[in-house]
C-alpha positions as CSV (number, residue, x, y, z in Angstrom):
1,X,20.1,22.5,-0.9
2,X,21.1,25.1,2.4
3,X,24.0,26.4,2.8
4,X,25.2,25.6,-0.7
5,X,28.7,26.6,-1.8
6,X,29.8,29.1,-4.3
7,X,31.6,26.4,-6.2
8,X,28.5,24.2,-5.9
9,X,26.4,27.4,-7.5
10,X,29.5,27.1,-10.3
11,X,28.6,23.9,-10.9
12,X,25.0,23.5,-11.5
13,X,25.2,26.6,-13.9
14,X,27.8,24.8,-15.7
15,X,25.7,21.3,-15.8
16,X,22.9,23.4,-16.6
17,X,24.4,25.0,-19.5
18,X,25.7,21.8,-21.0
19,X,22.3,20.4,-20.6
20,X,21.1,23.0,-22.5
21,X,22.8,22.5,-25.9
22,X,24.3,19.1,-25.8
23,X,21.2,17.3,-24.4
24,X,18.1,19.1,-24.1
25,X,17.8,19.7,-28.0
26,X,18.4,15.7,-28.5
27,X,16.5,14.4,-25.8
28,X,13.4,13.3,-28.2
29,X,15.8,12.2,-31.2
30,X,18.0,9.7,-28.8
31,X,13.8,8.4,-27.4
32,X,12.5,7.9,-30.9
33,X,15.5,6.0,-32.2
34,X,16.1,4.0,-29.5
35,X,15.0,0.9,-31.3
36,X,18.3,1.3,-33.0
37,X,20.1,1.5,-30.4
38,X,21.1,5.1,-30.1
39,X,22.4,5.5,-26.3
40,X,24.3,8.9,-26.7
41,X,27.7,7.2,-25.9
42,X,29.7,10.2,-26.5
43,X,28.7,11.7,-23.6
44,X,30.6,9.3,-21.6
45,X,34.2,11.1,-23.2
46,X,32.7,14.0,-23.0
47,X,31.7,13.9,-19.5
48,X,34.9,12.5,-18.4
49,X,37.1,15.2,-20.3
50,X,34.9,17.5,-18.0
51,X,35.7,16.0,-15.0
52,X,32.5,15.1,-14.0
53,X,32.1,11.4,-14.3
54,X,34.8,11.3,-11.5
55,X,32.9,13.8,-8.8
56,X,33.4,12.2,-5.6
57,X,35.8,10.2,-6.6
58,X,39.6,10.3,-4.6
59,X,42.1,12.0,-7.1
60,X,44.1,8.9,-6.7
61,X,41.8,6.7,-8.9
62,X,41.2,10.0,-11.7
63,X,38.5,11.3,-9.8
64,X,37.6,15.0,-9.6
65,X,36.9,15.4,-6.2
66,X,34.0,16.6,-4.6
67,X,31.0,14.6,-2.8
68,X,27.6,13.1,-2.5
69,X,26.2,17.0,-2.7
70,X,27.7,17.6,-5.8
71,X,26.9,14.2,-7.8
72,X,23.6,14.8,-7.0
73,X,23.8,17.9,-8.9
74,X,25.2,16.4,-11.2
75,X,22.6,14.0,-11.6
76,X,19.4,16.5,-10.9
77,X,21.0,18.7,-14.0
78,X,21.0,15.9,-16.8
79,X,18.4,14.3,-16.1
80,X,16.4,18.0,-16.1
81,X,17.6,17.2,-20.6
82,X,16.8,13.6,-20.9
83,X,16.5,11.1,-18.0
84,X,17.3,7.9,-19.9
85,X,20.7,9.6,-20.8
86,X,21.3,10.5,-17.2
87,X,20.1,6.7,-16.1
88,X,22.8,5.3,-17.7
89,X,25.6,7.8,-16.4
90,X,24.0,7.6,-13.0
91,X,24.7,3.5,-13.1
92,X,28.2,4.1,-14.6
93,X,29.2,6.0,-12.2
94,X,27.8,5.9,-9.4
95,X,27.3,1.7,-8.6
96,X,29.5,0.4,-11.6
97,X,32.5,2.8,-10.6
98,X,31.3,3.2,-7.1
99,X,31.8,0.0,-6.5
100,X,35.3,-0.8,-7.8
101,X,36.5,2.3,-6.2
102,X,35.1,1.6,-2.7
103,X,34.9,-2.3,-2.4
104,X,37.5,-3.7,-4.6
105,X,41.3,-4.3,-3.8
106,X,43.3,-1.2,-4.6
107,X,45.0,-3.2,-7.6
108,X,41.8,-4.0,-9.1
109,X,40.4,-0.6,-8.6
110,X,43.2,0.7,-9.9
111,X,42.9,-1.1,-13.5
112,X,39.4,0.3,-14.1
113,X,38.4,2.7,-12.6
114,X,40.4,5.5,-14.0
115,X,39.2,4.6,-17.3
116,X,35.6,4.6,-16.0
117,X,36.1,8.0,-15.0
118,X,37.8,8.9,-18.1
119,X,34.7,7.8,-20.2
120,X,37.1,5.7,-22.4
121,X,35.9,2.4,-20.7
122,X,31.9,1.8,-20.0
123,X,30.3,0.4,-16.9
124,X,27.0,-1.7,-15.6
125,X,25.7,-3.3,-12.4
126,X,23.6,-6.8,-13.0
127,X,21.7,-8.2,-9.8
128,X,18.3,-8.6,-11.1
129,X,16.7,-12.2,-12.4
130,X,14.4,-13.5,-14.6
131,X,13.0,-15.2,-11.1
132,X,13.8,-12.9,-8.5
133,X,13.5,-9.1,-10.1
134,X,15.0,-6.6,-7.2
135,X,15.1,-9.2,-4.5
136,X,18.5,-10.2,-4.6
137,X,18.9,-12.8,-2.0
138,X,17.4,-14.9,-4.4
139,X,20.6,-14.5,-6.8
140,X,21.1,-18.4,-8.4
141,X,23.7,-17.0,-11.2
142,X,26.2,-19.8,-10.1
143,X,30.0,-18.9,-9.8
144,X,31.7,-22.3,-9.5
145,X,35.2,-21.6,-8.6
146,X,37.5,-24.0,-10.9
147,X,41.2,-23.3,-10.4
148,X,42.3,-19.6,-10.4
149,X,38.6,-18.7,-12.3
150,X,35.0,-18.9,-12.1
151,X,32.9,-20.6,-13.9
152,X,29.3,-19.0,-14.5
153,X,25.8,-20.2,-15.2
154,X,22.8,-18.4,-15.0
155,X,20.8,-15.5,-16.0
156,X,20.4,-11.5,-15.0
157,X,17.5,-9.2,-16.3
158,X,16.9,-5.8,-16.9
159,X,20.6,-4.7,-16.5
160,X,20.6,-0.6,-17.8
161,X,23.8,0.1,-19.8
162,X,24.3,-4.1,-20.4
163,X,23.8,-3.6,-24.4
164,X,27.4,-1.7,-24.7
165,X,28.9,-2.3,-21.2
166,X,32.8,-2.9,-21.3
167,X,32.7,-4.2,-17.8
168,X,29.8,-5.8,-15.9
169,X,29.6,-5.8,-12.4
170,X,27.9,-8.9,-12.0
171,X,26.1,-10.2,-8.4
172,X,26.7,-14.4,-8.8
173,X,26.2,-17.0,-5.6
174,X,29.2,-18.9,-4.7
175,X,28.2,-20.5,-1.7
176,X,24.9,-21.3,0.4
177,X,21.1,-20.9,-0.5
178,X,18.7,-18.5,-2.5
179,X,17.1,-16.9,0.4
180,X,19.9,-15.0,2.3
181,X,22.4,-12.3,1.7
182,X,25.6,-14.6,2.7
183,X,27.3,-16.5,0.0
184,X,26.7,-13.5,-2.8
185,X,29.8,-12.2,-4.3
186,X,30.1,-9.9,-7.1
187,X,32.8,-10.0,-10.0
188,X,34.0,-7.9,-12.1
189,X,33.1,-9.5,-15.8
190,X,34.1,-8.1,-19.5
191,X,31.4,-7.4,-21.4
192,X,32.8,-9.5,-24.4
193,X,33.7,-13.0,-22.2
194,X,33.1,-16.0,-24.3
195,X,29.9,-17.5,-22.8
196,X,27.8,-14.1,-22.3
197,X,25.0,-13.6,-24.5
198,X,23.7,-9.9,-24.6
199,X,20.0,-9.5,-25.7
200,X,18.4,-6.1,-25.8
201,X,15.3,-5.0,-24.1
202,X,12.1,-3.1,-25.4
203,X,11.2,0.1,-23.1
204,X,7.9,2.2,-22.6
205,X,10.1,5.3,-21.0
206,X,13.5,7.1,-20.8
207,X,14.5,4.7,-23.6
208,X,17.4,6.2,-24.4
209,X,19.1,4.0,-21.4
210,X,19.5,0.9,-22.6
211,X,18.5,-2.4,-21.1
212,X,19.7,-5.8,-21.7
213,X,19.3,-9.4,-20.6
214,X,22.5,-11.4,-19.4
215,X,22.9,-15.3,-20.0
216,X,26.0,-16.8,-18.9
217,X,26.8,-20.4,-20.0
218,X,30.2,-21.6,-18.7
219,X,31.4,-18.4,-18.8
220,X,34.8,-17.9,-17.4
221,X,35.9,-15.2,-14.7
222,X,39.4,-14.9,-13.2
223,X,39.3,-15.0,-9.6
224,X,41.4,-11.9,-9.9
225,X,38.1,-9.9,-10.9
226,X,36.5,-10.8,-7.4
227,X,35.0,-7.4,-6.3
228,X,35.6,-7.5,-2.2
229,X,35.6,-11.0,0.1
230,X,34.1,-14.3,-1.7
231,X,30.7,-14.9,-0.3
232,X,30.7,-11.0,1.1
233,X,30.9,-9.2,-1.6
234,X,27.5,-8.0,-2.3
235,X,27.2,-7.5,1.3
236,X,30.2,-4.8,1.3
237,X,28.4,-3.3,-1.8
238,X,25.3,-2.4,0.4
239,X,26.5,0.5,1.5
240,X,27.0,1.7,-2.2
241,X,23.7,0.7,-3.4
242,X,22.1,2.8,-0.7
243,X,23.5,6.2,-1.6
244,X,22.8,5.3,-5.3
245,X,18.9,5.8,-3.9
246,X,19.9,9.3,-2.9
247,X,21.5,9.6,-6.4
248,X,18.4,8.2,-8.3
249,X,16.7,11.5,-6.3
250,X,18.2,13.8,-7.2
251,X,17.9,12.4,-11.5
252,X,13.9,12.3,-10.2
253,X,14.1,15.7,-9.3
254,X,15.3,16.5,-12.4
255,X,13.0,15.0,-14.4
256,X,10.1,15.8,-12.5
257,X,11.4,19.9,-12.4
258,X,11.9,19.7,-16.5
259,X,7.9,17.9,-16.5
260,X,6.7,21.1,-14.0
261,X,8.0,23.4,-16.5
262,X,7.0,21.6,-19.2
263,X,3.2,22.4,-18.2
264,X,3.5,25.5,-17.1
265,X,5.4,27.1,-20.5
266,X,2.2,25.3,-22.2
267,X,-0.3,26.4,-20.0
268,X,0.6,29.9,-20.4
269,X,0.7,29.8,-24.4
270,X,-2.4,27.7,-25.0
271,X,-5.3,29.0,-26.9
């Protein structure tokens, strides 16, 4: 990165050093065990009593400050130890978290996303389908409004962190078509509703982050927990989605910097 700051230096030696001996040295354990279920969910308290869940966050919502530059240092330094365990921060924080804090009414916001940054409270985003994979105008999870709630019926695959996820940031259709973006809203679901049925997913790679599917019958959402306008909502998340890309980078960089060393410590020791 040009022009970087001291304090960004500061930073990636710090990341670096935690890396080091909290992640580097269990990177292999978490990957061969993952079958029974061993995400390293400590590291979400122990990133928040850092600080660094909440980079570029306002201060206002428990954020630490900071911006795009230095999540993606963040991001580039964990996933350099294990990019599964960085995969499921990255969707935590940046599109669970990102999302509340930048779409959502300041009320709802307010309830959880301090506690997302605090690492106390756990976070996923769910758009994909059995039917549709990453083309998400052809969402059919059906939110029926009923009343002051929601009733949901459907199905979302392949949703990273949706095994433990306290809150599920979930892309539903309340109006109009498969086919276009309009009508899409996105709530803001506890991972324990009655009606949601978790099932775990088998990985080749970076198994440590966990993937689940989603099946939703009748499952009841207060209005409340609408993330942005009805029918918009997903729409208003673009944005977010977007600089995740830049995000999911910088963990590639990471990961490709950690395989680069990799082959050049063996090359240089092989017989």
């Amino acid at each position: 990165v040009p022009d970087r700051t001291p304090e960004q230096d500061a930073l990636r030696a710090e990341v670096a050093k935690f890396t080091a001996s909290e992640i580097t040295p269990n990177a292999t354990r978490w990957d061969v065990e993952h079958a029974d279920g061993a995400y390293p969910m400590h590291l979400f308290t122990r990133l928040g009593e850092l600080g660094w869940l909440g980079i570029g966050f306002d201060e206002a919502l428990g954020g630490s400050g900071g911006g795009p530059v230095e999540r993606c240092i963040l991001f580039e330094e964990l996933a350099y130890g294990s990019a599964g365990a960085a995969l499921g921060l990255y969707v935590h924080t940046a599109l669970a978290a990102g999302a509340l804090a930048t779409v959502a009414d300041p009320e709802l916001a307010g309830r959880f996303v301090p506690d997302l940054l605090a690492g106390t409270t756990t976070g996923a985003w769910a758009y994909a389908e059995p039917d549709s994979g990453a083309d998400v105008t052809r969402v059919r999870l059906d939110a029926c409004r009923d009343g002051d709630h929601f009733v949901l019926n459907g199905s979302k695959m392949y949703i990273t962190n949706a095994t433990f996820a306290d809150l599920i940031l979930v892309v539903v259709r309340t109006s109009g078509q498969p086919g276009r973006l309009g009508g899409l809203s996105v709530l803001a679901v506890d991972g324990d509703s009655d009606g949601l049925t978790r099932t775990p997913m088998d990985k080749l790679g970076m198994r440590p982050s966990e993937l689940a599917e989603l099946h939703f019958a009748d499952c009841i959402v207060p209005v409340d927990r609408l993330v942005g306008e009805l029918d918009q909502g997903f729409r208003q998340c673009l944005a977010i989605l977007s600089q995740g890309r830049v995000f999911a980078g910088a963990l590639a960089l990471g990961l490709g910097r950690a395989a680069f060393d990799a082959a050049l410590a063996h090359v240089g020791t092989r017989e």
